[in-house]
Every structure is written in structure tokens, then in C-alpha cells.
N, C-alpha and C positions, 0 to 999 in steps of 0.2 A: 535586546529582548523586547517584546512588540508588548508591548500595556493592556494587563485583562483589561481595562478601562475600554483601549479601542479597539477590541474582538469584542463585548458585549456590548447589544443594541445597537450593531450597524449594520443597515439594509442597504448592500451595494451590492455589487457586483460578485465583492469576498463573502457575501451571505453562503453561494453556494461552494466556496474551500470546504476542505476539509482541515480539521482540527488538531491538529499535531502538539498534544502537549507533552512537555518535557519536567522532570524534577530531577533537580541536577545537583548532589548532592558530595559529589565526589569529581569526576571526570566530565568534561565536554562532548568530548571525543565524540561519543558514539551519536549523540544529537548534533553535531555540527556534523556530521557526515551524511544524516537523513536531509539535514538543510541543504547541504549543496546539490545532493542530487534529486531532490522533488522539488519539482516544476512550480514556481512561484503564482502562475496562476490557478494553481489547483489546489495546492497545501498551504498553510497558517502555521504560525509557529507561536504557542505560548510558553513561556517559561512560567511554572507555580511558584518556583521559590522567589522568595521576597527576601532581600539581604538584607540583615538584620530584624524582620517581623518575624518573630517565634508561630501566631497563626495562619502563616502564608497560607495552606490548604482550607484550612475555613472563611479566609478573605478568598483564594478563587470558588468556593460554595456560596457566598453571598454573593457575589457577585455574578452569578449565573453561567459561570463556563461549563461547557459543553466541548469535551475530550471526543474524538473521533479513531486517535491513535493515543497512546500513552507510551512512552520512551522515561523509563527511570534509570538513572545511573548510580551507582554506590556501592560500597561491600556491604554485605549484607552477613547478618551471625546468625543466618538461618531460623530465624524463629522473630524475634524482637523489634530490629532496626535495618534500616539501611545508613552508614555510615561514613564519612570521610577520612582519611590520614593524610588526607594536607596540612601541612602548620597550619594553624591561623583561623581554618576552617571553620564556623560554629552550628553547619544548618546540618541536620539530621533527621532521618522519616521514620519516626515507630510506625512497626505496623497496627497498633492500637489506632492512630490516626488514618488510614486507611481506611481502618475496619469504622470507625466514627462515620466515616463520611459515605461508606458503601451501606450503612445500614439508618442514616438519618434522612427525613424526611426532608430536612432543610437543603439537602445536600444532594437530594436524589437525580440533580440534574447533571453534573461532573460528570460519572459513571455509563449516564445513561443510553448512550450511543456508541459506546466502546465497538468496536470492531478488532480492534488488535491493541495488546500492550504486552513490553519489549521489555523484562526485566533484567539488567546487566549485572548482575551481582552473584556472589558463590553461592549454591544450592538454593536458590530460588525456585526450584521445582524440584528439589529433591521429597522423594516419594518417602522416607525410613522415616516413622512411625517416631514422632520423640517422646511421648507420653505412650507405657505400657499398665495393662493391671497388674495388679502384684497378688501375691497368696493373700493378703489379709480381705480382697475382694471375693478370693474364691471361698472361703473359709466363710463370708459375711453371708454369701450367697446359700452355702448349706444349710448354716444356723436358721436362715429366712426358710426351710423348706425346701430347697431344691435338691434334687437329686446329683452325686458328684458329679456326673456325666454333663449333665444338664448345664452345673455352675461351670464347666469350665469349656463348655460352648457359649454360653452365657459372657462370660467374659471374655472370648477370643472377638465376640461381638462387638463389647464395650470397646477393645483395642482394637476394633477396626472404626467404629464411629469416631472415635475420640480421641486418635493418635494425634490427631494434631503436625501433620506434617507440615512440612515447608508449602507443597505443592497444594496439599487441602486448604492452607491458609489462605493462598492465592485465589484458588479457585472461590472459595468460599467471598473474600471480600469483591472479585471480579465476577461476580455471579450474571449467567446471561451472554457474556462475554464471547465468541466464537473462536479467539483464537488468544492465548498467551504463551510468549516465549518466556524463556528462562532458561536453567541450567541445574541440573539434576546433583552435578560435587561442582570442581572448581571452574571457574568462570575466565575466560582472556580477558587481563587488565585494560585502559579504556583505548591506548591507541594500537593495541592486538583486535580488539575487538572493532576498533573502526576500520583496519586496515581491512577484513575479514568482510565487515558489511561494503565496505567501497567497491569490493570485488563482484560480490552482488547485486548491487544498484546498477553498477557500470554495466553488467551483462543482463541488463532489462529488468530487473527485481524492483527496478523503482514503480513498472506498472501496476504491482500487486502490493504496494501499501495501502493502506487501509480497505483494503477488499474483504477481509476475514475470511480469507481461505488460506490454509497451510500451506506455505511453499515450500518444496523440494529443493530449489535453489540455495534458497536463503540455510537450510541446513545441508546442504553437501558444502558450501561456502565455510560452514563451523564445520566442518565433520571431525577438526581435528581438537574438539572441545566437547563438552559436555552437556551439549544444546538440546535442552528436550521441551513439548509444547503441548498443552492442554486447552481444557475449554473451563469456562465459568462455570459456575453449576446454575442446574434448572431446577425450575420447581419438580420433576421429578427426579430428580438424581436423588440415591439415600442421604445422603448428606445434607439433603434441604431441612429435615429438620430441625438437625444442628445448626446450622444456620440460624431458623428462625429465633432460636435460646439462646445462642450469639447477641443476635438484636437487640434483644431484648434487656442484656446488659451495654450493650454498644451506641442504642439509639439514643442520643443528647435529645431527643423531642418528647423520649418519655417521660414522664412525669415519675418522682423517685418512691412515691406511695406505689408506685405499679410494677416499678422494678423491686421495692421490696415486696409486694406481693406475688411476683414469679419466683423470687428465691425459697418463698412458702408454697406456691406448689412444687419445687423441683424436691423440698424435701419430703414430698408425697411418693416422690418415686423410690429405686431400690436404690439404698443408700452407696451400694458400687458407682453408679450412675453419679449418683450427688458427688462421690470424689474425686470424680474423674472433672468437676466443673470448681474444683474446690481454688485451683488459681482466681480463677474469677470474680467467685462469692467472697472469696477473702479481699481482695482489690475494692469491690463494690464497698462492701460493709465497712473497712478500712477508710472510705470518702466519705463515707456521711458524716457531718459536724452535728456537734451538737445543736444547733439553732434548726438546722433539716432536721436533727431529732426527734426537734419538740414540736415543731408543726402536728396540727390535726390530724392529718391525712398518712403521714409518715407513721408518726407514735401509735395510731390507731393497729396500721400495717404490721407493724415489729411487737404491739401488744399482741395480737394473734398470732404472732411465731410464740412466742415468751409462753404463750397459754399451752398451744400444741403439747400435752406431754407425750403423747405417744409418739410424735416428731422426734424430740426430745431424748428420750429413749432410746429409738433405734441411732440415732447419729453420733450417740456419745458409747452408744456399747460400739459400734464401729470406731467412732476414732480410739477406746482403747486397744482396739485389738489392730491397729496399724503397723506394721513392719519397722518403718522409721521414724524414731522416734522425732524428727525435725517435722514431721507429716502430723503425725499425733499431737504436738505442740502447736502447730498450725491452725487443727480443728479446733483443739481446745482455748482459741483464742477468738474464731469463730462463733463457737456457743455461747463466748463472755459477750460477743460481740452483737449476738441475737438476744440474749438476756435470757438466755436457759441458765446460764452459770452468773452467779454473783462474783464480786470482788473473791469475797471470800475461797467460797466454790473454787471459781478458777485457780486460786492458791493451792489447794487441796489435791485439784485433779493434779499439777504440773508436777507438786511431790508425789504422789502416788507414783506418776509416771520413772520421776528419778529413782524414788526408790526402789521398786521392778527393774531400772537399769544396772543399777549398782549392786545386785542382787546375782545378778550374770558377772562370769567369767572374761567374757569377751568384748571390752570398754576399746577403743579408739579416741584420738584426737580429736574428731570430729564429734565424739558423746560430750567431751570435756569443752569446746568451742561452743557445743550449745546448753550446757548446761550451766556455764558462766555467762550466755547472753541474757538466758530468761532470768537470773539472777540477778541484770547488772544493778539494779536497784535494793537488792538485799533484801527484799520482802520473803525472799525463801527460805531464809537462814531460821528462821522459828520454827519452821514446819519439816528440815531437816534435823533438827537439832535430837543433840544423844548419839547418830549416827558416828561412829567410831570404826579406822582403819582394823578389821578386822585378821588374827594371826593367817587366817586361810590364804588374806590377799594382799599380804604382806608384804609382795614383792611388786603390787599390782600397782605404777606409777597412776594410769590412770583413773581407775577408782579412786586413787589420792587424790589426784587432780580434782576429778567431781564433785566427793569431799568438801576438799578447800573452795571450787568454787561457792560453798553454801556458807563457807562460814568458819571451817573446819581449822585450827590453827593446828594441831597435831597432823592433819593429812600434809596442811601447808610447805612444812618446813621438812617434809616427805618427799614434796615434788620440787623444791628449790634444791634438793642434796641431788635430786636427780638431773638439775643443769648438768653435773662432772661427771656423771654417769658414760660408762665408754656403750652403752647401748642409742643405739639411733634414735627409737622410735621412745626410749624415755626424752631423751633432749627434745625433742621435735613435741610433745606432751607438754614437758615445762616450757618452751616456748610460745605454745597454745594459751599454756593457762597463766604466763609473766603478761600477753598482750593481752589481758582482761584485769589481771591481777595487779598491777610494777609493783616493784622495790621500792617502801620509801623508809622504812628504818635501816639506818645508817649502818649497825652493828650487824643485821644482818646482810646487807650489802658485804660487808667488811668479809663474814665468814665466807661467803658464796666466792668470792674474788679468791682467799685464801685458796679455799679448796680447787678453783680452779687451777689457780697457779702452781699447784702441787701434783696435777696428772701425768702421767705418763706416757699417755696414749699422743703422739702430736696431732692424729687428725679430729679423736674426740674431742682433743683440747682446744682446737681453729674452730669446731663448731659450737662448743660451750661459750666461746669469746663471741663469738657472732651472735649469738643468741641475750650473753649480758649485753651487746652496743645496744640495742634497741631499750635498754631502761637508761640511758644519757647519763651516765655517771658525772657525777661532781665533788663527789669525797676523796678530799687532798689523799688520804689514807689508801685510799684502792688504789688513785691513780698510782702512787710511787708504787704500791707491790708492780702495777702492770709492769710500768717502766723497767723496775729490773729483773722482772722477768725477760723484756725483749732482749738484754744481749747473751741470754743462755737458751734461748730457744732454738728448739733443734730442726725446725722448720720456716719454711718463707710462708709459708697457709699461717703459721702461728703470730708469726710477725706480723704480715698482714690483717690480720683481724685484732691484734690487739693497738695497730695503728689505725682501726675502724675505731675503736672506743674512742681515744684519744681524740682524735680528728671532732667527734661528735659532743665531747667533754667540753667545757672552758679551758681550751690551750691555753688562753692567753696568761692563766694564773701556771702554767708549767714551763711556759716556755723560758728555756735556759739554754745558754751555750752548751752545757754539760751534756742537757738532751739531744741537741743539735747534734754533738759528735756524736755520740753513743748509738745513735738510727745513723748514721752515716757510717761507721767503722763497723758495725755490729749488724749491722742486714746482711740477709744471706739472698741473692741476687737468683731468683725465679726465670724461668724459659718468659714470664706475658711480659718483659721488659721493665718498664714504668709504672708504677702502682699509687696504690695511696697512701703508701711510704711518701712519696716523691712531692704528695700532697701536702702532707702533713708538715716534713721538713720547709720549705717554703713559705707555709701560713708560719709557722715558731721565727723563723728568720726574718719572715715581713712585720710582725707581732714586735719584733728585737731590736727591728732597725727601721722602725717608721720615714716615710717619706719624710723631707727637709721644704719648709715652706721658704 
């Protein structure tokens, strides 16, 4: 790897190279392939990453490098990162970090010569829109005055500024750029893809690096991939002005009194708009400490949002009228966050919200996963309180769930009866709300075990066992029901999961020759071969017969 150190501030001969840098995250490949075949008097090769420096990309921005080509390698999860699956591996590229350095001043020298950049990763220029508006935009739009027509051009708009593609992202932090490769779905892994480029290079493709002109070669060479290529955007593409409101959270040179004064004018605009930026505002608002709080310039900033009522206003009658409620709970953590909503307040708004939920029919696991989150501290439990399993929803595990997560000891022991339940999508509920909630009284552990042990159903019952291993039983009393349940089980799924608990439990307090035999004569022998039977028996035996010093 050639040292930013000696590529900046050398006036030789290499002044007039070109700039070949590489962020190698994952694979080589496809950069040791550009090395071999561009002409050593012409091309320079930097590597950015820094092994073991977490800000290798802001050490080559201080350092003054000046990219000419860019070559990144990594899987990429379309939206976030680029990433490695080599053991061992620890270096990884948010694209947060990209977008830092394409949109700071400090930094504005890396970028600024771009001619070509080569992104080797899955859907790096995939075009599908990840962020859409939803009805509660269109609906926000009418309430403001629009006509329906209007709202729902209006928001085909928003979803097209704001989708946030893979390929907009790109474009967006490569801005200017005349040429970036990529790959629209999946991407050839790094020595498909170098094999792919060497074919290229070798038939003259090496004369059109860094030229910034689209070659036909280089994509008839992918044709059997999903190789597609853009430009940076320009000041006038539509998209520049999303850009510039990008920045404007991305730029580390701004001063954070000025980024919270852009989030006060973004709530000036139609609050559709504001949601569609609400990832952001939330991330931003979320970093400031209290000590940036209380600065002059800060406090003064966030006292003029806290004043805004009419801001105020329309942003909270939007987030209640949000579709999901994970979105809703988002905003209204925002508002606490701008000092529209006090302590209090915000308590208020989140029961409001739960109780509007629980007031429908139609509750999912995912209602009950967040409605045990924003509770994990119990402060909700007062302002649900009274709230009682109602006869209409009777049967409603999740509602129960909900319930219980507030506090509810009657919905409770609701959703625990529903672990033996031969319904999927109850087990999969009380699953949801045991991994917020565990077992830690003993006697009800005791019942729960009982009643499992007593089903009929074998596959409901592997999956009720699978669902108690994950509270790590330790009560001598459960384990022996388990135990003799296993040699009357009429299944290997049943066995197997109830040698999941076991295994997970304090063996070493059960292990007995008795048990030993009993999983060995009394297993009923499955098509996957070897299991965690095979485990189990082994730890009890090592447990029995200690090594001899």
C-alpha cells in the first residue's frame, strides 16, 4: 500500500499520475487487477483504509488526498454500509461517512477531481425507491388545503425526491462526478468480478481509466451482471436541492446552532416533507449532549423551535395521524426532543397512542415488541393503568400482550398460558413479549413447564420448548418435569428442544448417569443425524467424569 503520507506534497515527476484510490473493505481482487494493468507511469495507487484506525477516511481528508479514480470494494446492504464477511475483518464504510466527507468543507479536496468511481458491491446503483409516502401524507396534505388530486401528485413528488435510492445516494455524495459504476441487484463476488475486469483491461480498457467517459467495453465485459452507470449530480439536476438539506445535516464544518436552525426551517415547510427527512432529524437531535445543549448559540436555536407553536401544531397533529405506529412513536420522541413535549407530555402523547392501538382489532407482534420497548422503564404503567382485558377481546393474545407490557398482571398470565397454545402466531406474541418481559417467579415458571408438558400437539409443543429455552431455566422442579417428559415424547423436534433447555440450564446440577441413559435409549433418531442431543449427552458425561490430573 503506497503511504498518503508520500502521494501528498510530492512535486515529481508522480505529480502528473493519476490517482487511483482504493477502499478495500472486503476483497482485493478487483483493485489488484486495476494495478496490474495500469501503466505504473501514469496511475498511483492509494489504499484509504488504515488497519486498525476507525477514521481512516477523515485521516486521508486531512491529509489532502486527491482521488482521480475511486475503486471500492465490499458488500453492500444497499442503503447503509459497505461491508466485509471475512473472519477477522473489522473495517467497514457507512455510507454516513461518505456523505461526511462529500459534503464538508474540510474534506472537499478527496472528491474533487473524481473522474470515475467503481463501486463493487450488491445494488449499489439500484434505482427502487426505498423510502415511499404513505396515506397518512396524503391525508396530512388534504387537512393543509389541498385538493385530493393535487395531494396525491403532491406526494408522487415527495416519492420521487425523497425515495432515497441506492443509486440517488451515490449520485448524491458523488456529485459532479462524470461517471460511476455500480450494479443495479446482485453484484460478481471479488475474483468473478476481477476475472471480468482483467478481460477488459487486457483488450485495451486500460486506456480509458480515469478519462470519464462510459465504456462499452468495460460493460459488454459485465454483460453477464448487473452492471449499471450514472453520473454525480449537478447543480442543476432536481435532486440538488436535496442535496443541499443533506449537507446541511452531513457537513461536520457547520456549526450545530445552524444545523439546528435548518431543522427550524424544514418545519416551516409541509409537514409531508418534514417526514420524509424524519430519519435524519431524529439521528441529528439524538447527538446533541447535553453540554452542546446548553451552549448560547445551541439553546438559543432549540428555544425558537420550543416557541414555534404553530410548528408545533401542525407536526404533532401529523405524527398522530401516522400509519405506524413505530413512525408515530419516533415523532413523538422528536417533539420531546425539540421541547414541544415535556417529560410529562411525552408520557401522555405515547398512551394516547397505545390506547388508540388497543382499541383496534387488529394488534400484531410487532404492536406488542414496541409497546414493551417504549415501556422498558415502566414509566407507562400509570398512564395505562385501569386498562383491563376486555370480554370482546378475549381471545386477543396480543392485546394481552400490550396489556402486560404496561403493567397488566391479569393480561400477563393471559399471554404466558398462551406459550401452550397450539396457535403459531400466539406463541410467536408470547415469545415477543417473554424477550421483554422473562420468568422470574419460580411457581409460575413451575405452571408454564406443567402446562407445556401436558400438550398434545408435538409440533406446537417443540415450538412452546423453544420459546421457554430462551428464559434459561434453573429450577430443579421444571428441569425434572422436562426430563421425564423426554422418554415419552413422541417426537425428535420435541426431544430436541427440550435438550435445547437442558443444554442452556445448569447441567452440571442434573447430570446423572440415569440421565445419561435415558437421552441415549429414549431418543428417537431424526433424518439431520447428530444434534444437540449428541451435545448435551457429552457435556453430562464430561461434567461425570472429569479429566484426571
Amino acid at each position: 500500500m503506497v503511504s498518503l503520507l508520500v502521494v501528498v506534497g510530492v512535486h515529481d515527476a508522480r505529480a502528473e499520475k493519476k490517482t487511483v484510490c482504493s477502499i478495500t473493505v472486503n476483497s482485493s481482487d478487483e483493485k489488484e487487477a486495476f494495478r496490474r494493468s495500469l501503466p505504473p507511469d501514469k496511475f498511483q495507487f492509494v489504499e484509504l483504509v488504515e488497519r486498525g484506525r476507525p477514521d481512516w477516511l477523515a485521516s486521508a481528508c486531512r491529509q489532502g488526498v486527491r482521488c482521480d479514480v475511486l475503486v471500492v470494494s465490499g458488500h453492500y446492504d444497499g442503503y447503509n454500509e459497505f461491508y466485509s464477511d471475512q473472519l477477522g475483518a473489522h473495517e467497514f464504510l457507512p455510507a454516513d461517512e461518505l456523505e461526511r466527507a462529500s459534503c464538508s468543507r474540510s474534506c472537499s479536496g478527496l472528491f474533487s477531481q473524481l473522474k470515475e468511481v467503481y463501486l463493487f458491491g450488491c445494488n449499489t446503483l439500484n434505482p427502487e425507491a426505498l423510502k415511499r409516502t404513505s396515506a397518512e401524507i396524503e391525508r396530512s396534505l388534504v387537512r393543509s388545503g389541498y385538493s385530493r388530486a393535487d395531494a396525491e401528485r403532491l406526494s408522487r413528488a415527495l416519492s420521487a425526491r425523497h425515495g432515497e435510492s441506492s443509486r440517488d445516494r451515490m449520485r448524491l455524495i458523488f456529485k459532479d462526478v462524470p461517471l460511476i459504476y455500480g450494479f443495479s441487484a446482485k453484484a460478481p463476488v471479488g475474483p468473478v468480478a476481477a476475472s471480468m475486469l482483467n478481460g477488459y483491461l487486457r483488450s485495451g480498457g486500460s486506456g480509458e481509466i480515469g478519462s470519464g467517459r462510459a465504456s462499452g467495453g468495460l460493460r459488454s465485459h459485465f454483460a453477464a451482471s448487473s452492471m449499471a452507470a450514472a453520473s454525480g449530480l449537478s447543480d442543476s439536476d432536481p435532486l440538488a436541492a436535496v442535496r443541499r438539506d443533506v449537507c446541511q445535516f452531513s457537513d461536520e464544518d457547520l456549526p450545530a446552532a445552524q444545523k439546528v436552525a435548518f431543522i427550524h426551517q424544514l418545519m416551516g415547510r409541509e409537514m409531508a416533507e418534514v417526514r420524509m427527512y424524519l430519519d435524519r432529524i431524529e439521528r441529528y437531535t439524538a447527538s446533541l449532549g447535553e453540554t452542546e445543549r446548553r451552549s448560547p448559540a445551541v439553546a438559543s436555536a432549540l428555544d425558537a423551535i420550543a416557541r414555534d407553536q404553530e410548528a408545533r401544531s401542525r407536526y404533532l397533529g401529523f405524527a398522530r395521524d401516522a400509519d405506524q405506529l413505530a413512525v408515530r412513536a419516533r415523532m413523538i420522541a422528536v417533539a420531546g426532543s425539540l421541547g414541544w413535549l415535556s417529560p410529562g407530555e411525552r408520557r401522555a402523547e405515547l398512551a394516547r397512542m397505545i390506547g388508540q392501538q388497543l382499541a383496534r382489532s387488529s394488534l400484531n407482534s410487532a404492536d406488542v415488541d414496541l409497546a414493551c420497548t417504549l415501556n422498558k422503564d415502566r414509566d407507562l404503567d400509570p398512564e395505562i393503568h385501569g386498562q383491563q382485558p376486555s370480554s370482546a377481546h378475549a381471545s386477543n393474545v396480543a392485546r394481552a400482550a400490550v396489556l402486560a407490557c404496561m403493567g397488566n398482571a391479569e393480561a400477563r398470565a393471559q399471554v404466558l398460558l398462551a406459550l401452550s397454545s397450539p396457535n403459531d402466531d400466539d406463541v410467536q406474541i408470547a415469545q415477543v413479549y417473554l424477550g421483554h418481559r422473562p420468568i422470574t417467579d419460580v411457581q409460575e415458571l413451575r405452571v408454564i413447564t406443567s402446562d407445556i408438558a401436558r400438550m398434545n400437539d408435538s409440533r406446537a409443543q417443540a415450538r412452546a420448548l423453544d420459546a421457554l429455552a430462551s428464559q434459561h431455566l434453573s429450577d430443579p422442579q421444571s428441569l425434572e418435569e422436562l426430563t421425564r417428559l423426554f422418554p415419552v415424547a413422541e417426537s425428535p423436534s420435541v426431544q430436541v428442544a427440550i435438550a435445547g433447555i437442558l443444554i442452556r440450564s445448569d447441567y452440571r446440577a442434573i447430570a446423572t448417569p440415569e440421565l445419561v441413559q435415558t437421552l441415549r435409549q429414549s431418543r428417537l433418531r431424526s433424518s439431520n443425524g447428530k444434534d444437540v442431543i449428541d451435545v448435551l449427552i457429552r457435556q453430562l458425561q464430561a461434567e461425570m467424569d472429569p479429566p484426571q490430573l
